[in-house]
Rosetta silent file (secondary structure, phi, psi, omega in degrees, C-alpha in Angstrom):
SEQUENCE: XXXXXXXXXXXXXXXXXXXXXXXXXXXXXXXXXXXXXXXXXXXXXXXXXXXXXXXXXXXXXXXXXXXXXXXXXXXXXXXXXXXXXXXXXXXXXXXXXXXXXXXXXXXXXXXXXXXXXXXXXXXXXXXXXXXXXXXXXXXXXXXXXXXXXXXXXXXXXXXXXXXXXXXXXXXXXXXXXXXXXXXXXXXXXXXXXXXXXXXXXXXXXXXXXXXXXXXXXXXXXXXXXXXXXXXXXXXXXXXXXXXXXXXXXXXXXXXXXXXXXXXXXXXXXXXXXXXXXXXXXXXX
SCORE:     score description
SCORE:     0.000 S_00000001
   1 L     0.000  141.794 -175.641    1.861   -2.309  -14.610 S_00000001
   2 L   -93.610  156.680 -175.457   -1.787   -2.439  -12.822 S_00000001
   3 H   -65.583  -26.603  170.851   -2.310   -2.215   -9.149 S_00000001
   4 H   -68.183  -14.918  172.809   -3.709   -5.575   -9.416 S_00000001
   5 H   -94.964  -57.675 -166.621   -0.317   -7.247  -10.451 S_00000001
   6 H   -44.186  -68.285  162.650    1.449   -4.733   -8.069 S_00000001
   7 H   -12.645  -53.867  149.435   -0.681   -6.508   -5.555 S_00000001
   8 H   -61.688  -59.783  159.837    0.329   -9.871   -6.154 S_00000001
   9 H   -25.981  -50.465 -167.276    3.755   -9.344   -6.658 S_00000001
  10 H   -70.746  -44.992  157.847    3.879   -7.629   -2.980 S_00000001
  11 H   -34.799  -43.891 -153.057    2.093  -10.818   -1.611 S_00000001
  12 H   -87.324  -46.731  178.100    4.315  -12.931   -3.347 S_00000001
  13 H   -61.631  -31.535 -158.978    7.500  -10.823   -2.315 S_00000001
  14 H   -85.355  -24.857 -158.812    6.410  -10.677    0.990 S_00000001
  15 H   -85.244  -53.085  166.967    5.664  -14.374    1.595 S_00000001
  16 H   -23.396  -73.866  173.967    8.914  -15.162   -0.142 S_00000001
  17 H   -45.331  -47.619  137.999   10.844  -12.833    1.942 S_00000001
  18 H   -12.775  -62.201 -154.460    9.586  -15.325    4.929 S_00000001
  19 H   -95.306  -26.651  177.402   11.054  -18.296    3.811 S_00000001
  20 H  -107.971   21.508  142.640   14.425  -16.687    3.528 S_00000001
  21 H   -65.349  -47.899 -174.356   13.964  -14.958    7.036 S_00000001
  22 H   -75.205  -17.282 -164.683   13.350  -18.569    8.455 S_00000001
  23 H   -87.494  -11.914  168.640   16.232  -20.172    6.613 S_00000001
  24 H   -74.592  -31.233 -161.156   18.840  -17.235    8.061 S_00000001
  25 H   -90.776   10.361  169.817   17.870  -17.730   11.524 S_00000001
  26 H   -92.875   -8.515 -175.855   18.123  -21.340   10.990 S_00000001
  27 L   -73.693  141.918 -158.886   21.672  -21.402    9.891 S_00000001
  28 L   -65.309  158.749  139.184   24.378  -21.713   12.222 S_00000001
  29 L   103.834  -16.806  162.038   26.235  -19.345   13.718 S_00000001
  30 L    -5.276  179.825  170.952   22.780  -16.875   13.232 S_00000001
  31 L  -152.803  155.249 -165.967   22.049  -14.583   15.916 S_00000001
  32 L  -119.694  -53.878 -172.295   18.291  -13.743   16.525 S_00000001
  33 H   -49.838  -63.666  174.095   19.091   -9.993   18.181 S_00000001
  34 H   -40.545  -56.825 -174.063   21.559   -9.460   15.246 S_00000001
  35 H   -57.966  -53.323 -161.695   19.459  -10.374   12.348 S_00000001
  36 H   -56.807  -67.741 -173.602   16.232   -8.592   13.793 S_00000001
  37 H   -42.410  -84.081  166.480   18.585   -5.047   14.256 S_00000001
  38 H   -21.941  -40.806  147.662   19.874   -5.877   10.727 S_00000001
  39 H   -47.249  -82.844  176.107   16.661   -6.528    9.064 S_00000001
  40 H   -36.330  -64.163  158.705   14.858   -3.955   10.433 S_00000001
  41 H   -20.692  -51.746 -146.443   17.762   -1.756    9.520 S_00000001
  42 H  -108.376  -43.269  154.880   17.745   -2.467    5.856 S_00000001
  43 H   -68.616  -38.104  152.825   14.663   -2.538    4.923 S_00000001
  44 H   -24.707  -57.542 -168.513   14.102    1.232    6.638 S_00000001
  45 H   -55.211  -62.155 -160.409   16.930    1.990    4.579 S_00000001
  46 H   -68.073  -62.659 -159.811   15.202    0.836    1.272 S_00000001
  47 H   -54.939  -54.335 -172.783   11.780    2.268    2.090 S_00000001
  48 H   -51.351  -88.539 -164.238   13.579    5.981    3.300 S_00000001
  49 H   -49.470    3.703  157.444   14.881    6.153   -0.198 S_00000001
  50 H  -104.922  -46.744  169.332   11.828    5.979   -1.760 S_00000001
  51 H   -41.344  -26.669 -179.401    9.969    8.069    0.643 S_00000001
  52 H   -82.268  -19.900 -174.079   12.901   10.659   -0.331 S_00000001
  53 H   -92.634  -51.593 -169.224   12.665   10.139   -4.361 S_00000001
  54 H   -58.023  -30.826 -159.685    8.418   10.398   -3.625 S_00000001
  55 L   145.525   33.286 -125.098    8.509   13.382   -1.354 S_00000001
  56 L   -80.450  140.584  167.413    9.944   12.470    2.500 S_00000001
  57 L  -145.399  101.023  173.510    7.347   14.667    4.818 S_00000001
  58 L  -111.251   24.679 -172.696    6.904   14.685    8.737 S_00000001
  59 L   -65.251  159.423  171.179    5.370   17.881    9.118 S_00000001
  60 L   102.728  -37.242 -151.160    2.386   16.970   12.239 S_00000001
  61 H   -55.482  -45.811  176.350    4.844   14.621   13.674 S_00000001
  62 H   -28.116  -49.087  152.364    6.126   16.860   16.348 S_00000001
  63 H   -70.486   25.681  174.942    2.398   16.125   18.116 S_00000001
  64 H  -146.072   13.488 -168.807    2.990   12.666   18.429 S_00000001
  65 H   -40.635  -53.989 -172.438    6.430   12.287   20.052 S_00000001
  66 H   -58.401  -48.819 -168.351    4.633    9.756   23.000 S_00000001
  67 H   -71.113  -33.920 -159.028    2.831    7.695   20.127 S_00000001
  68 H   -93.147  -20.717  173.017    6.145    7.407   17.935 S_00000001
  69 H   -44.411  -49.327  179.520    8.048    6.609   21.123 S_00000001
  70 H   -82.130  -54.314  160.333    5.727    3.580   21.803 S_00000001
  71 H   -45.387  -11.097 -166.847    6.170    2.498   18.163 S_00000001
  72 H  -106.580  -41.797  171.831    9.609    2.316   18.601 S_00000001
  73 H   -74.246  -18.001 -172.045    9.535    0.231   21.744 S_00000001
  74 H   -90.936  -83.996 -155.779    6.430   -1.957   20.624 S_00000001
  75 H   -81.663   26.456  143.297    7.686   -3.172   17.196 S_00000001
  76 H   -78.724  -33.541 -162.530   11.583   -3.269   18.510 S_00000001
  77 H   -94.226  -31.697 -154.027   10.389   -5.873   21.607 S_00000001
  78 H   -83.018  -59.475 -160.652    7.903   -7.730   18.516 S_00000001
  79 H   -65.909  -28.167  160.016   11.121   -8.121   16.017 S_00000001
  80 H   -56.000  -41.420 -164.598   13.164   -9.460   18.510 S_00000001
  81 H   -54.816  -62.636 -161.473   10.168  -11.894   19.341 S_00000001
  82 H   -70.213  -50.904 -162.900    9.305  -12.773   15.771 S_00000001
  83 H   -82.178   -8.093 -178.949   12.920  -13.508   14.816 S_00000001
  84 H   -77.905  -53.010  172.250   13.664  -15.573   18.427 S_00000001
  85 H   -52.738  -33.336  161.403   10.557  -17.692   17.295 S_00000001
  86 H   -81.790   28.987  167.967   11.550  -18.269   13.856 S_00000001
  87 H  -118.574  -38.774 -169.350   14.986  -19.554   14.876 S_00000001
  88 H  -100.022  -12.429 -163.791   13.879  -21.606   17.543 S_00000001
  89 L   -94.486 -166.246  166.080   10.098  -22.642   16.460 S_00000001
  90 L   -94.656  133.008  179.005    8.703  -24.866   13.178 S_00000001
  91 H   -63.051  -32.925  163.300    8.561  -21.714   10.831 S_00000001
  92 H   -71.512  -31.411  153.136    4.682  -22.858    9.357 S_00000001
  93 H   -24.604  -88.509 -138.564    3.823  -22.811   13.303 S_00000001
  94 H   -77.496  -23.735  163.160    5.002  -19.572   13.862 S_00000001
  95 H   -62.098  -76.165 -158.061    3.563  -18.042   10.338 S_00000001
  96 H   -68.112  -27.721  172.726   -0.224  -18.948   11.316 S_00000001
  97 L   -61.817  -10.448 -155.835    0.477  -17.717   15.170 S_00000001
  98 L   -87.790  -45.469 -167.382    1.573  -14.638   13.584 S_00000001
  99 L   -76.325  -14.839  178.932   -2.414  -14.369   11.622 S_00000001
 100 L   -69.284   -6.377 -145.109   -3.060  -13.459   15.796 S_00000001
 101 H   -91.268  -20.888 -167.237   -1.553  -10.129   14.947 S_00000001
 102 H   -87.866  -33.042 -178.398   -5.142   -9.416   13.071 S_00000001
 103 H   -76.152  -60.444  159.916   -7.387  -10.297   16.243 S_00000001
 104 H   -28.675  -70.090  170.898   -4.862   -8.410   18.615 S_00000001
 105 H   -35.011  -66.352 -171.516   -5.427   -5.257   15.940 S_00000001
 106 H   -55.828  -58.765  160.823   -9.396   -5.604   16.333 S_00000001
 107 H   -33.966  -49.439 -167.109   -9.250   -5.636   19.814 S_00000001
 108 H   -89.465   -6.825 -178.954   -7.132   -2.663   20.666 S_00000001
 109 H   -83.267  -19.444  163.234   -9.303   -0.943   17.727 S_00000001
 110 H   -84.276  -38.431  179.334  -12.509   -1.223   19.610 S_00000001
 111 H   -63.933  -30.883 -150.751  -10.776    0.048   22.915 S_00000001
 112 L  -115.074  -29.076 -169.891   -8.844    2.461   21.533 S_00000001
 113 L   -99.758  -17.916 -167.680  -10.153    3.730   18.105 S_00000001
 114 L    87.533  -11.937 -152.290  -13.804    2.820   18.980 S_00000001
 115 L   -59.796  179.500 -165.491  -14.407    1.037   15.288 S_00000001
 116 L   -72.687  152.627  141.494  -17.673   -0.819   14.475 S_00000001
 117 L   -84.945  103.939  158.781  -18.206   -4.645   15.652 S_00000001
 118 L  -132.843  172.515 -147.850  -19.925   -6.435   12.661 S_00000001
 119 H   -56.130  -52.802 -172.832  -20.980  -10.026   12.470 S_00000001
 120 H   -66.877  -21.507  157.475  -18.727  -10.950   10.002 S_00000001
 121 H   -53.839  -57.813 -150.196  -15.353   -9.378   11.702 S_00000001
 122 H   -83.949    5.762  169.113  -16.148  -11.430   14.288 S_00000001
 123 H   -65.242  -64.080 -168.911  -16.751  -14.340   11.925 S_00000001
 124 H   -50.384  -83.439 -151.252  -13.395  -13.744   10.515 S_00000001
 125 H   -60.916  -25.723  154.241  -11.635  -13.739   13.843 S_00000001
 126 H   -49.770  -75.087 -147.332  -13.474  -17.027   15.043 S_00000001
 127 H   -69.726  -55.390 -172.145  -12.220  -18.907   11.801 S_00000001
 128 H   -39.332  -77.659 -168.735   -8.837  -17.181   12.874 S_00000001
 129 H   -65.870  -21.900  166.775   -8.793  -18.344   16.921 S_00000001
 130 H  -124.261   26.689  162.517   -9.449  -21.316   15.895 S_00000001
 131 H   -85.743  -38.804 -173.049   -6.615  -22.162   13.243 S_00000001
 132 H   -81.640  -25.082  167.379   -4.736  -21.020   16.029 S_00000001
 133 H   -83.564  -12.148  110.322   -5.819  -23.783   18.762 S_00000001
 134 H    42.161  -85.516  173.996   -5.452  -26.124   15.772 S_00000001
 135 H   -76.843  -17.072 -169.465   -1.980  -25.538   15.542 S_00000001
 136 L  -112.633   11.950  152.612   -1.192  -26.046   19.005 S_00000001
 137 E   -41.067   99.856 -175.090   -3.096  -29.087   19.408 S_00000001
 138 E  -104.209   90.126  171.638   -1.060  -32.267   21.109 S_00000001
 139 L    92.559 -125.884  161.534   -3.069  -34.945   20.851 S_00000001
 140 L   -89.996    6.111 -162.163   -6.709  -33.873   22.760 S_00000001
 141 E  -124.680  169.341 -178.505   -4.995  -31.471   24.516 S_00000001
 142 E  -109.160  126.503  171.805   -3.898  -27.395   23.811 S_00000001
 143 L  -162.175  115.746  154.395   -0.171  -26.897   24.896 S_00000001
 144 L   -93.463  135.660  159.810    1.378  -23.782   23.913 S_00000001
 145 L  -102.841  165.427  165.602    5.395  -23.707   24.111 S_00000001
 146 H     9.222  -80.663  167.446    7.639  -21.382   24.705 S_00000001
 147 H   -62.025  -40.893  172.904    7.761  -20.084   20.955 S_00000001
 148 H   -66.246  -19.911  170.204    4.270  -20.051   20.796 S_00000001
 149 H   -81.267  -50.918  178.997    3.444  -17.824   23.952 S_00000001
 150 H   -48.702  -62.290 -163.808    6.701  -15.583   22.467 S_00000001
 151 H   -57.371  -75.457 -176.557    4.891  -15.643   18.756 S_00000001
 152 H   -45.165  -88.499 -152.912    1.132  -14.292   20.451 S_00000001
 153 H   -57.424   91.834 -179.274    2.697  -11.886   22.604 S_00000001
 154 H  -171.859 -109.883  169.680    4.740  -10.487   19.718 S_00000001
 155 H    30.848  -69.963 -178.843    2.114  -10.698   17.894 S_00000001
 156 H   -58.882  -64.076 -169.066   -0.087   -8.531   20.548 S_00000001
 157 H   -49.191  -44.957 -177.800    2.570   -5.945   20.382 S_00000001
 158 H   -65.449  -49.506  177.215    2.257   -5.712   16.760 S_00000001
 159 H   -40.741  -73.141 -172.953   -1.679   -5.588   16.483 S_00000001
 160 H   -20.576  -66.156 -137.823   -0.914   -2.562   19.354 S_00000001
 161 H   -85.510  -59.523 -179.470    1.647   -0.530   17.201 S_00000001
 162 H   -12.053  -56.906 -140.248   -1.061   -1.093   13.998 S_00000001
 163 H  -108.486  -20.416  153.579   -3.683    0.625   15.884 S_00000001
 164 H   -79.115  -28.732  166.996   -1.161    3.337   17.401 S_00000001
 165 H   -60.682  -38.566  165.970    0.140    3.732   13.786 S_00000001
 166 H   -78.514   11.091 -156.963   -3.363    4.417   12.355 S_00000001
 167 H  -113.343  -34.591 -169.576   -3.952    6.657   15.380 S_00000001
 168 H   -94.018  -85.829  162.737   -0.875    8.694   14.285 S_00000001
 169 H    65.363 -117.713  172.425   -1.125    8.411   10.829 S_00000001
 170 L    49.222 -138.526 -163.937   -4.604   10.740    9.840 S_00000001
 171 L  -120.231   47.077  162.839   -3.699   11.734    6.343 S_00000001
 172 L   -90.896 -177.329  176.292    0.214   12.402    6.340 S_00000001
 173 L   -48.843  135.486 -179.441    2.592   10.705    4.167 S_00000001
 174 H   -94.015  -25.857 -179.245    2.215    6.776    4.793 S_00000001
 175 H   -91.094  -31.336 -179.628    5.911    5.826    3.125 S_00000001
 176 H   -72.460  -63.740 -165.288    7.711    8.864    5.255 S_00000001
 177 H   -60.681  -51.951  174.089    6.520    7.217    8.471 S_00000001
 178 H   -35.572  -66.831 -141.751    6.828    3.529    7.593 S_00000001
 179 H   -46.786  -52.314 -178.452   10.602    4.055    6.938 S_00000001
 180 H   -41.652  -32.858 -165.428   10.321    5.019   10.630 S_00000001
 181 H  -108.905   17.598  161.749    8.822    2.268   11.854 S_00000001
 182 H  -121.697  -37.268  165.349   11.597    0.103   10.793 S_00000001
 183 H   -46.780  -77.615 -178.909   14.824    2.528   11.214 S_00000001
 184 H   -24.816  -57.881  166.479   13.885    3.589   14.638 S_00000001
 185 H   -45.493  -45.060  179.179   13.325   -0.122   16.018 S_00000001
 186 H   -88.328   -4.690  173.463   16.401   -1.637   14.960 S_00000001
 187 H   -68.558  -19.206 -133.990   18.414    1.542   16.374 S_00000001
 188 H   -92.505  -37.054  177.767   16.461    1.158   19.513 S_00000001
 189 H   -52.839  -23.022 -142.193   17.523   -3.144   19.206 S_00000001
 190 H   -94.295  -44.345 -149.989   21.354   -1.583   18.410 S_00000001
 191 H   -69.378  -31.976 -151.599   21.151    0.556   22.107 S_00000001
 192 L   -71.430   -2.868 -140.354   19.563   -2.125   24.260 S_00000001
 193 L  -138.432   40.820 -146.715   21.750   -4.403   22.821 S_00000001
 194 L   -63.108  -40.082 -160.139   25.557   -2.400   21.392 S_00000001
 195 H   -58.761   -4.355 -178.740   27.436   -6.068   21.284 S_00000001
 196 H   -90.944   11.194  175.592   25.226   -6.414   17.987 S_00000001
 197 H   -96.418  -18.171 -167.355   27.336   -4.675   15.968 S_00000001
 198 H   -77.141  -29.693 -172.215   30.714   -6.610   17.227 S_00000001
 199 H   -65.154  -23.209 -147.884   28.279   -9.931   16.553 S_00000001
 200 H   -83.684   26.534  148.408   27.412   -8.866   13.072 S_00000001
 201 H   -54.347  -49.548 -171.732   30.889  -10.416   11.878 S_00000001
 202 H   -49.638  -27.847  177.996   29.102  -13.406   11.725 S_00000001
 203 H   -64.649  -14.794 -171.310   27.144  -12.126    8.925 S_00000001
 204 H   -73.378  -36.577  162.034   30.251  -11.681    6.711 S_00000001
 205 L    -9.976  160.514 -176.183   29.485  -15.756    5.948 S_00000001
 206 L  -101.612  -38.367  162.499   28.583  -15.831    2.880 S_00000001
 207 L   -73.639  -63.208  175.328   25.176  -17.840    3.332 S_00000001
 208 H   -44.870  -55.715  163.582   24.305  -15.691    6.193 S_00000001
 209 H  -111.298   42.698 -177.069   24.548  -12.569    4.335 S_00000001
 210 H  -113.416  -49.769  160.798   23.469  -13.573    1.186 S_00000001
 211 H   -45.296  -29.805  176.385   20.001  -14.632    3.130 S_00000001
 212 L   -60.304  -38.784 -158.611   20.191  -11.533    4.958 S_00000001
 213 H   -88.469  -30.604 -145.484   20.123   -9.139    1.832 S_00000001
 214 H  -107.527  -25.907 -167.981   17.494  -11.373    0.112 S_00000001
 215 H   -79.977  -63.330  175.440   15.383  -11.347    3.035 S_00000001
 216 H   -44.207  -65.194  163.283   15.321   -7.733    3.552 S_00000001
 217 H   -57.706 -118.181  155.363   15.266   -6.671   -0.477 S_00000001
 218 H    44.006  -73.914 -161.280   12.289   -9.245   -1.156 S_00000001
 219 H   -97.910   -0.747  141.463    9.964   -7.703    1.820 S_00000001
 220 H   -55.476  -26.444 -161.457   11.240   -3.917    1.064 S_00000001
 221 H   -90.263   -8.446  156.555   10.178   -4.814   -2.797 S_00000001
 222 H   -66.678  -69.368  169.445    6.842   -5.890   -1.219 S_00000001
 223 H   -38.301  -23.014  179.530    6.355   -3.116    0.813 S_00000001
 224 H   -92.788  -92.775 -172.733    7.073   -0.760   -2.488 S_00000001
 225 H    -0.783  -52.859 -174.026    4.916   -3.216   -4.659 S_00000001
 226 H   -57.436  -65.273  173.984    1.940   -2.457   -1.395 S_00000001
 227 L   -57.084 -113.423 -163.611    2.557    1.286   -1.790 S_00000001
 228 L    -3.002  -41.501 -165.786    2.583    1.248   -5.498 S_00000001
 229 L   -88.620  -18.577  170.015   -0.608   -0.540   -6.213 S_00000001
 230 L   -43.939  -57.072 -169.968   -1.911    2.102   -3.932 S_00000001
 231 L   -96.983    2.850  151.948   -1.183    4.667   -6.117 S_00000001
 232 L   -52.977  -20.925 -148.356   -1.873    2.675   -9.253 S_00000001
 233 L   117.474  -47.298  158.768   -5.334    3.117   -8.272 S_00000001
 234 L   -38.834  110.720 -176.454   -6.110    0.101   -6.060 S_00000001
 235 L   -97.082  161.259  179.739   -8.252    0.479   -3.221 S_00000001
 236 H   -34.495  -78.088 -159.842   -7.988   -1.091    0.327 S_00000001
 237 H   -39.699  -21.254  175.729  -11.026   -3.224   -0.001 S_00000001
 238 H   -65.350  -76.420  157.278   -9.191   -4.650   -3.204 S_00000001
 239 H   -46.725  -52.148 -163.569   -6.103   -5.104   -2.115 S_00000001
 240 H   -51.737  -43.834  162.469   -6.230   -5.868    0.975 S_00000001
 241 H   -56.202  -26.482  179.580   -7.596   -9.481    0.349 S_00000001
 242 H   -95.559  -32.801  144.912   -4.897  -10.184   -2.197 S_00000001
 243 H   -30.736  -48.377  176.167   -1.897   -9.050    0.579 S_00000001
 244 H   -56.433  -37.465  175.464   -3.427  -11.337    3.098 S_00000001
 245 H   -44.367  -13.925  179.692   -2.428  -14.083    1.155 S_00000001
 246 H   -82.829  -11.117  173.099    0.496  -13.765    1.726 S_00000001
 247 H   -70.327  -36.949 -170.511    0.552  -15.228    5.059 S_00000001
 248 H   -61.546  -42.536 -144.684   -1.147  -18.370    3.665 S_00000001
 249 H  -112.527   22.954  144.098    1.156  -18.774    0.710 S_00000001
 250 H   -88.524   -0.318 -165.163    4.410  -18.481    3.195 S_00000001
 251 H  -108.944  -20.331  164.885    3.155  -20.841    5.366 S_00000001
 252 H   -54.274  -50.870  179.932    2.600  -23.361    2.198 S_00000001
 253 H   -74.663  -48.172  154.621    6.310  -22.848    1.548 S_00000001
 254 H    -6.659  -56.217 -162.451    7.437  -23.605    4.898 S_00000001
 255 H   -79.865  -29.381 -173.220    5.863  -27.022    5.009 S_00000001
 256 H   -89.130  -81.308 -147.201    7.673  -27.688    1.486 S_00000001
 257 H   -52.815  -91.634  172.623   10.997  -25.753    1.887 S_00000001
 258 L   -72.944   41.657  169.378   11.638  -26.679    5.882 S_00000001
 259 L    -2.076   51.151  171.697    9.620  -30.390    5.273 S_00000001
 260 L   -74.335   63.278 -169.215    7.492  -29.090    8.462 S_00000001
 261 L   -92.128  -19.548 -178.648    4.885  -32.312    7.501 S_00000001
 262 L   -52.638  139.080  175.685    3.893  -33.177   11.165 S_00000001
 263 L    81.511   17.617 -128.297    0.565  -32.660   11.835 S_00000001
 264 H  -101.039   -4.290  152.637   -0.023  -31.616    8.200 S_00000001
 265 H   -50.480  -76.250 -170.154   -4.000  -32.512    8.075 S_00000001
 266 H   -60.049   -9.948  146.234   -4.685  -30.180   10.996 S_00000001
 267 H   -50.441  -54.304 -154.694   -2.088  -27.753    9.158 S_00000001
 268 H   -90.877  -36.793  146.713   -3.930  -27.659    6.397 S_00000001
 269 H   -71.057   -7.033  156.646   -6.951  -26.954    8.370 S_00000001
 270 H   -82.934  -62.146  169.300   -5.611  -24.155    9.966 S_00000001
 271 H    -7.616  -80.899  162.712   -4.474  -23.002    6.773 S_00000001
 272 H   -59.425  -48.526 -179.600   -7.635  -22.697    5.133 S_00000001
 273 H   -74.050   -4.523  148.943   -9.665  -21.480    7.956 S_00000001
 274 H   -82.732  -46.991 -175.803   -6.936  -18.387    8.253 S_00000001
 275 H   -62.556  -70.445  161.533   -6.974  -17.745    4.824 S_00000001
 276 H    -0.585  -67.412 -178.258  -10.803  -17.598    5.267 S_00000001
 277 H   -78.643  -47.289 -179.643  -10.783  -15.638    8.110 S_00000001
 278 H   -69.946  -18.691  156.806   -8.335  -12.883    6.839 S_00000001
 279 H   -43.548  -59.440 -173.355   -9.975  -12.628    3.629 S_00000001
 280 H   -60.380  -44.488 -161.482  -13.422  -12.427    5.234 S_00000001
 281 H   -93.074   -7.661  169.257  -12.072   -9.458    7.564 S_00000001
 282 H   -55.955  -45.064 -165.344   -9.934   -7.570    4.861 S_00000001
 283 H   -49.284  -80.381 -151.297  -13.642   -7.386    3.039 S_00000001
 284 L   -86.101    0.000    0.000  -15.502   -5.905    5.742 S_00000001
């Protein structure tokens, strides 16, 4: 199989993998604390067993205790975030506020990493910021709610932990850490939070943890798909543009799947001008 199919496939898996994330936390009896710990959880789980069949390696880590510490608290506080907004928001909403996570990235990468400004990042991230006042257009006026202030900072946190992940990183194993940066988080959701193992009865439903498993397999078989076309050959600049997509072609199924139609011109003009913009800045 070519890195260029691996590529789609992970897009495809990943976007997928979405649509049955929004449809657990919409189902009754859900939990948003639960799923995110559970999630998080399972997918670690799948990725650690391939880092372990590939080669599992953490020599270096031991210099970075402070960095993986702050990974553990920054994407544990985002997956609570991300799964309280898809239970409570419109799930195509909460998909393109989500595309903020790329702006959020650039940002802490010029403070923190130093990278280049060129015209066209900041092209990108225009076309971006302004899919996102778009979506949160009422009328003539900008009104973020609740879920939407929840989605951005989430969001923020994640761009952070990106730009502390490529800061940690350097040139170790990239599948031995991810697993980390999904185990760790939902242990860290299990301490603040211990009642989420007595809630996770609820999951024995049969719809609830049929969505659960499907959510979780689907964006681990992306995340392997991501890795894979890596080592197929496939370079960032390639890939990277075909991955983005995937935000675009979850937020298409959302509006069909959860008949999210309000608004659905200036949807679809946010749409494109994200897909634009993330394209544009994968490139460059």
């Amino acid at each position: 199989m070519s890195w260029f199919v691996l590529a789609i496939l992970s897009s495809i898996f990943i976007a997928v993998s979405r649509i049955f994330q929004g449809l657990a936390l919409k189902t009754r009896g859900s939990d948003e604390k639960v799923f995110a710990f559970a999630f998080q959880f399972l997918v670690g789980i799948i990725l650690l067993i391939l880092a372990i069949i590939n080669g599992l390696n953490y020599s270096g880590y031991e210099n970075y205790i402070p960095n993986i510490l702050l990974m553990i608290v920054l994407y544990s506080i985002a997956g609570l975030g991300i799964a309280y907004a898809f239970k409570r928001g419109k799930v195509s909403d909460v998909l393109i506020l989500t595309s903020s996570t790329t702006i959020w990235a650039f940002i802490f990468s010029l403070i923190i990493l130093n990278e280049e400004i060129t015209i066209f990042k900041l092209i990108s991230l225009f076309l971006i910021f302004i899919s996102l006042v778009l979506i949160n257009l009422d009328g003539k006026r900008l009104k973020i709610d609740k879920v939407g202030l929840v989605t951005l900072f989430s969001s923020l946190l994640i761009g952070l932990a990106f730009v502390n992940d490529t800061y940690v990183l350097g040139d170790r194993d990239l599948l031995s850490y991810i697993s980390l940066t999904f185990i760790f988080p939902s242990l860290m959701i299990l301490i603040a939070f211990p009642k989420t193992i007595i809630k996770l009865k609820a999951f024995r439903s049969s719809n609830l943890l049929l969505l659960l498993l499907l959510t979780s397999i689907t964006f681990g078989l992306g995340m392997i798909s991501q890795f894979s076309s890596y080592q197929m050959g496939g370079d960032a600049s390639s890939i990277s543009p075909i991955t983005s997509s995937s935000t675009i072609l979850a937020v298409i199924l959302a509006i069909i799947f959860f008949k999210e139609r309000d608004n659905l011109k200036l949807k679809s003009i946010a749409i494109m001008l994200t897909a634009i913009g993330l394209i544009l800045f994968s490139l460059v």
